[in-house]
N, CA, C and O atoms as a CHARMM CRD file, in Angstrom:
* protein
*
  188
    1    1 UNK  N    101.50000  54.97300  60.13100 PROA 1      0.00000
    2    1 UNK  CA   101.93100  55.99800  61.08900 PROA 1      0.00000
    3    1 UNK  C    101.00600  57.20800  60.99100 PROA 1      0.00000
    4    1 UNK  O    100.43100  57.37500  59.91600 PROA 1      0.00000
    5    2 UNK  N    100.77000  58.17400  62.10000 PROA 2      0.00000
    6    2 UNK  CA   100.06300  58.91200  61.82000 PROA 2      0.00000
    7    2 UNK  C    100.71000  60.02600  62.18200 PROA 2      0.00000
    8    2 UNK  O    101.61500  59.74300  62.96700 PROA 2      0.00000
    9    3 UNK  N    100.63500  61.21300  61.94100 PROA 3      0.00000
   10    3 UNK  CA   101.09200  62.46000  62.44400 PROA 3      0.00000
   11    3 UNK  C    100.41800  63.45000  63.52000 PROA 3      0.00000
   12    3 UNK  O     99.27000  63.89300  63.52400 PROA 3      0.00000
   13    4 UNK  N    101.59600  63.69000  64.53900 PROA 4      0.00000
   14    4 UNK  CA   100.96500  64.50500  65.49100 PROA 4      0.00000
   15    4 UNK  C    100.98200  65.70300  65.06600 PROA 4      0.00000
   16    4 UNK  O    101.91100  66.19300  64.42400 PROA 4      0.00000
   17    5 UNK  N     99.48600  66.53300  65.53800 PROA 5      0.00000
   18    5 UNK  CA    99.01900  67.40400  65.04000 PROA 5      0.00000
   19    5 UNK  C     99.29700  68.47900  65.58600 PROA 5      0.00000
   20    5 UNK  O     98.70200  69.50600  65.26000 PROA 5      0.00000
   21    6 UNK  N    100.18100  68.47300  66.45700 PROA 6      0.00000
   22    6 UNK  CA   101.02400  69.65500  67.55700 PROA 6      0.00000
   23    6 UNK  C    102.15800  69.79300  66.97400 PROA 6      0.00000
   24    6 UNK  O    102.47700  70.94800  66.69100 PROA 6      0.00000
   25    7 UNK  N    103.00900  68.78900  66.65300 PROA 7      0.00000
   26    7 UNK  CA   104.45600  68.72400  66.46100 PROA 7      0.00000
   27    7 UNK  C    104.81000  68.26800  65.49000 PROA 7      0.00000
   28    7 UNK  O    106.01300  68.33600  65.23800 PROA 7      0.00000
   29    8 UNK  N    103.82500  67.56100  64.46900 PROA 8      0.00000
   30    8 UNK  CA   104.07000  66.66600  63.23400 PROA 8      0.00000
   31    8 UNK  C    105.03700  66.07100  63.33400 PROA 8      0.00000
   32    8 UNK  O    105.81800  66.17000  62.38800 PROA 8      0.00000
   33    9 UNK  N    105.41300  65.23500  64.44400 PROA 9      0.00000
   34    9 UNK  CA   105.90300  63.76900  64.56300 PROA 9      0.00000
   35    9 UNK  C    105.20800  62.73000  64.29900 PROA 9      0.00000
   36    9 UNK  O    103.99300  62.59800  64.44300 PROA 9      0.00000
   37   10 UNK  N    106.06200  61.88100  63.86000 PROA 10     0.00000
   38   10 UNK  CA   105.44000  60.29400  63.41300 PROA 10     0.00000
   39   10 UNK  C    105.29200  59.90400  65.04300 PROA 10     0.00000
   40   10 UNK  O    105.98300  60.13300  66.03500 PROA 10     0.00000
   41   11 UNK  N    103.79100  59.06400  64.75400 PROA 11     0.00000
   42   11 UNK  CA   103.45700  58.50000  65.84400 PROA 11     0.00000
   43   11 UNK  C    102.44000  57.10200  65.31000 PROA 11     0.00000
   44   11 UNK  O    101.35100  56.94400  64.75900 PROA 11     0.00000
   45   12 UNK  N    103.58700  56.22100  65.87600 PROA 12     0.00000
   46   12 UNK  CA   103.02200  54.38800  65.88700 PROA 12     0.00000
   47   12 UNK  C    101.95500  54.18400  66.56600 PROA 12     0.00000
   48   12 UNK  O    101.96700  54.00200  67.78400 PROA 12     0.00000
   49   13 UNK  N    100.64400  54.19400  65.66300 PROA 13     0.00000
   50   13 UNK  CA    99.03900  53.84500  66.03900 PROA 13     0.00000
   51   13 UNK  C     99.04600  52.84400  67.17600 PROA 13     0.00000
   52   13 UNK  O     98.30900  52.93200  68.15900 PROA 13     0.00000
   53   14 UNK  N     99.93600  51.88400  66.96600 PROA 14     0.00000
   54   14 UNK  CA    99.52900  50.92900  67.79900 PROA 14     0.00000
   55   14 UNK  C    100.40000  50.89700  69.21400 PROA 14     0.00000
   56   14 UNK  O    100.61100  49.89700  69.90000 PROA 14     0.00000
   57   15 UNK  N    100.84800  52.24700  69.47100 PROA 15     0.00000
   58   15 UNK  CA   101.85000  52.37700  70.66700 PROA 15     0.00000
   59   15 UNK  C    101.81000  53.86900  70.91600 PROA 15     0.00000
   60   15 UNK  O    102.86000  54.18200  71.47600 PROA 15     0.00000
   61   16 UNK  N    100.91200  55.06600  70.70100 PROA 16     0.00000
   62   16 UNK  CA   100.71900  56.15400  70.85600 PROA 16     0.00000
   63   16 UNK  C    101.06100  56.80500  72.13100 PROA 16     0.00000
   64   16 UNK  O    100.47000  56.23600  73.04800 PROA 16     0.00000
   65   17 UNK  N    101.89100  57.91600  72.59100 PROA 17     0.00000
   66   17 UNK  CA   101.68200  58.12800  74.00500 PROA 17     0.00000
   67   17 UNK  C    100.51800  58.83800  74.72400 PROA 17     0.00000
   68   17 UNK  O    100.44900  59.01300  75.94100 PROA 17     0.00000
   69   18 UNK  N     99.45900  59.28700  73.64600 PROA 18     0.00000
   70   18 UNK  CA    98.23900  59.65800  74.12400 PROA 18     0.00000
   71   18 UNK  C     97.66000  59.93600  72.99700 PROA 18     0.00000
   72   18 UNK  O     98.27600  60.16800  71.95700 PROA 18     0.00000
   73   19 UNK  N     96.17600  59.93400  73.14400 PROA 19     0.00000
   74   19 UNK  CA    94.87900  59.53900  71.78000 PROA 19     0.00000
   75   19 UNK  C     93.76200  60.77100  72.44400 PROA 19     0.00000
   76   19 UNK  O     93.65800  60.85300  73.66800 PROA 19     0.00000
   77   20 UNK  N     92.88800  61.77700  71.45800 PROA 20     0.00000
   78   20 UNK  CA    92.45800  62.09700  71.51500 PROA 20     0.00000
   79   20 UNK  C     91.00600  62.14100  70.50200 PROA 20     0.00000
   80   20 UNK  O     90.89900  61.58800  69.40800 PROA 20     0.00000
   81   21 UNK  N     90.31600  62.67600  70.96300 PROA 21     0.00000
   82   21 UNK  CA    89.05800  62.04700  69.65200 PROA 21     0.00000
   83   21 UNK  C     88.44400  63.72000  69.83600 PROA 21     0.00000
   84   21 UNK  O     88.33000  64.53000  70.75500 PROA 21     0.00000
   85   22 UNK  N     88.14200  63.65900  68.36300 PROA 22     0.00000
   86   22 UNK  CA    87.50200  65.28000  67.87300 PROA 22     0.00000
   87   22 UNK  C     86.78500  65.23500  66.82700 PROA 22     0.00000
   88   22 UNK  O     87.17200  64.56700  65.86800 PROA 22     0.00000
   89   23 UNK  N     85.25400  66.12900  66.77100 PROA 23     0.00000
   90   23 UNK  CA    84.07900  65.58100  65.94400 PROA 23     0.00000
   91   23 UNK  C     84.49700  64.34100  65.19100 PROA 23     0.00000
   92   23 UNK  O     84.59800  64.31400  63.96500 PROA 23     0.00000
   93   24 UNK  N     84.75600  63.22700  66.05800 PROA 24     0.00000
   94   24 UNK  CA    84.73600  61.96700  66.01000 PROA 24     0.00000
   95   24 UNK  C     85.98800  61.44400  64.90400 PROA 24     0.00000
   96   24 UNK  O     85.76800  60.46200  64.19500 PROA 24     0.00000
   97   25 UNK  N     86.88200  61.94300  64.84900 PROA 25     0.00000
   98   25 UNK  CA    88.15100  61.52600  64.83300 PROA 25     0.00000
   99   25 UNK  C     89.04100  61.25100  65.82100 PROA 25     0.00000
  100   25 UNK  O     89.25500  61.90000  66.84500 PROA 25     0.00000
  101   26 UNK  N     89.63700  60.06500  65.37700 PROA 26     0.00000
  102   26 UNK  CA    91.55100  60.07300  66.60400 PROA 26     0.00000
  103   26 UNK  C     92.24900  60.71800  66.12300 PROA 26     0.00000
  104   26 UNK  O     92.26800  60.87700  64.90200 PROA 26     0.00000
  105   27 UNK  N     93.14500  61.36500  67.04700 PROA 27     0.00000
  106   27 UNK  CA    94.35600  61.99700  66.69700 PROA 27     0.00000
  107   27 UNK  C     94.89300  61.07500  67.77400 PROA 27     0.00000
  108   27 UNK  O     94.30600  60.54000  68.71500 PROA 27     0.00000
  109   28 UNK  N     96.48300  61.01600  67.29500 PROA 28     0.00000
  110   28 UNK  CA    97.80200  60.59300  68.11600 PROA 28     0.00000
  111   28 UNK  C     98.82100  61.87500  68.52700 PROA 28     0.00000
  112   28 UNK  O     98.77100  62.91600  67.87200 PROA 28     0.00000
  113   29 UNK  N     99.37500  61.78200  69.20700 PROA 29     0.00000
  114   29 UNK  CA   100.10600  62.22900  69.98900 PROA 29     0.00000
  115   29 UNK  C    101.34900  61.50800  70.42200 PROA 29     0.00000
  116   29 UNK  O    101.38200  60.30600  70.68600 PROA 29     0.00000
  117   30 UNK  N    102.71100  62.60900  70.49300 PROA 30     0.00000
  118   30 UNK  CA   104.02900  61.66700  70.77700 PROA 30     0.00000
  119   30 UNK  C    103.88400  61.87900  72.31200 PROA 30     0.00000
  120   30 UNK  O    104.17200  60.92500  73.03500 PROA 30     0.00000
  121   31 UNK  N    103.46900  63.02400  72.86400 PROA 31     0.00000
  122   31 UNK  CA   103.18700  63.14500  74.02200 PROA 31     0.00000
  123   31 UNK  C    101.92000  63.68600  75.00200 PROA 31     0.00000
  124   31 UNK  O    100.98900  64.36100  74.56400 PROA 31     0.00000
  125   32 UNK  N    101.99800  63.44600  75.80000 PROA 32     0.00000
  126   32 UNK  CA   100.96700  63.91100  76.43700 PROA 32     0.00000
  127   32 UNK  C    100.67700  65.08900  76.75000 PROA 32     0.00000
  128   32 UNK  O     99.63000  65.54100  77.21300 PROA 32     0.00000
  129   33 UNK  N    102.08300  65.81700  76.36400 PROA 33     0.00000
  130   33 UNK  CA   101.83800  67.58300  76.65600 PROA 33     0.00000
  131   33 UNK  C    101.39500  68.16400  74.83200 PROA 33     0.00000
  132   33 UNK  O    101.07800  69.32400  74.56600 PROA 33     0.00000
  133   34 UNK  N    101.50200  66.87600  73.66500 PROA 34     0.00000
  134   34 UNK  CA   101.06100  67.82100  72.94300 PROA 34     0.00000
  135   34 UNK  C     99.23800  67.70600  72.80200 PROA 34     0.00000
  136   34 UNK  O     98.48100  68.46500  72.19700 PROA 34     0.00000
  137   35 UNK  N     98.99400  66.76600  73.40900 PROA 35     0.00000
  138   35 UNK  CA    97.49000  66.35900  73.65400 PROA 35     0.00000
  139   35 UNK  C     97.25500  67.73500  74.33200 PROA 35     0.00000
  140   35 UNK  O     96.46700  68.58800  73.92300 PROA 35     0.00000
  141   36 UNK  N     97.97400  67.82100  75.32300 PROA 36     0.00000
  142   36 UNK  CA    96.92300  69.01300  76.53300 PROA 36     0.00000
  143   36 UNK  C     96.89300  70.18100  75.30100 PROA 36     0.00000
  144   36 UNK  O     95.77200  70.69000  75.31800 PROA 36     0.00000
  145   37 UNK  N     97.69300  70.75100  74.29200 PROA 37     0.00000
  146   37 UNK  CA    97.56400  71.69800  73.78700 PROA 37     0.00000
  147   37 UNK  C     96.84200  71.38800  72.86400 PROA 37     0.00000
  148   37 UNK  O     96.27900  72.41400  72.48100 PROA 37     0.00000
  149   38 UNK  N     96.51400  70.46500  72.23600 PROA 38     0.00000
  150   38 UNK  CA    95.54900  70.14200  70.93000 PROA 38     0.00000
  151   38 UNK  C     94.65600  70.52000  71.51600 PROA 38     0.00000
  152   38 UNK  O     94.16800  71.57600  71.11400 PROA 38     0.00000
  153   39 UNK  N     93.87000  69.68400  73.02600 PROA 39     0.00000
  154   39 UNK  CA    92.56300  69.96800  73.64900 PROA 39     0.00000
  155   39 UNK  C     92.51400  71.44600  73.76400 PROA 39     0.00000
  156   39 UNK  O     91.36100  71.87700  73.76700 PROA 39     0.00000
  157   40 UNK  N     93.59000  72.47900  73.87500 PROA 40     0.00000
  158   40 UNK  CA    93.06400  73.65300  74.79400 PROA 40     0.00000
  159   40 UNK  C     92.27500  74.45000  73.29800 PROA 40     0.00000
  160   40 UNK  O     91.43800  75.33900  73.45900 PROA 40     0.00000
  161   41 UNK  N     92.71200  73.95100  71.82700 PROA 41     0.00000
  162   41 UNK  CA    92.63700  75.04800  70.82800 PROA 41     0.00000
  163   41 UNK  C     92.85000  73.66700  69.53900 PROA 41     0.00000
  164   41 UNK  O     93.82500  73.49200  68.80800 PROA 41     0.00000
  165   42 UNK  N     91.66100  72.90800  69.61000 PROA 42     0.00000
  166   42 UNK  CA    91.77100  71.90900  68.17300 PROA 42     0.00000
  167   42 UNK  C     92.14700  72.53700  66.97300 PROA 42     0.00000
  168   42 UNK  O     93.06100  72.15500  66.24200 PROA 42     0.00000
  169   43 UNK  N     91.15700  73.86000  66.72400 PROA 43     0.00000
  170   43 UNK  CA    91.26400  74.36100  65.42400 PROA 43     0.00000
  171   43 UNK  C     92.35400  74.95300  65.17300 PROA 43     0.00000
  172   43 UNK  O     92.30100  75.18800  63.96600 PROA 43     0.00000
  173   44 UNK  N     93.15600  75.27600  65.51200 PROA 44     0.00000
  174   44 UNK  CA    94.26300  75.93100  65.68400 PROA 44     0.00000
  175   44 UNK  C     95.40600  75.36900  65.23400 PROA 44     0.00000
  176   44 UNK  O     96.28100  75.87000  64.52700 PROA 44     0.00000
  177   45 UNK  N     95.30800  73.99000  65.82900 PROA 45     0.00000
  178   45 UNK  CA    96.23800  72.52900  65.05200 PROA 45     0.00000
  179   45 UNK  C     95.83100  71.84300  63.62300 PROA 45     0.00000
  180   45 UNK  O     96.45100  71.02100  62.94800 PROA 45     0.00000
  181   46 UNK  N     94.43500  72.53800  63.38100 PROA 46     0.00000
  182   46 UNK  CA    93.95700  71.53100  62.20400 PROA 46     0.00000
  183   46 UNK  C     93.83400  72.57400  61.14500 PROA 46     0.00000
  184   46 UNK  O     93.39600  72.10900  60.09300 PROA 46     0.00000
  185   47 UNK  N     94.05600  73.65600  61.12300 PROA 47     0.00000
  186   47 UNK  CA    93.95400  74.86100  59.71700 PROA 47     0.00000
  187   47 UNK  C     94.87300  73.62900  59.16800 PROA 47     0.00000
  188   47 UNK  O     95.32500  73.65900  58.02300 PROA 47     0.00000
């Protein structure tokens, strides 16, 4: 399982509701609105 980096929900790799890639990592996502906010401000989610 991996953790979303917006909301730190568990999120099933192999059933994600949206995937993002950053200096060449995936991140998962439970949703697609926490994707739009990861994209607007990565670093912000990853301190």
């Amino acid at each position: 399982m991996a953790i979303d980096p917006v909301c730190k929900m568990e999120v099933d790799e192999s059933a994600p509701a949206a995937t993002a890639e950053y200096k060449g990592k995936t991140y998962y996502f439970c949703a697609p609105g926490c994707k739009w906010q990861f994209e607007q401000d990565p670093e912000k989610f990853l301190e």
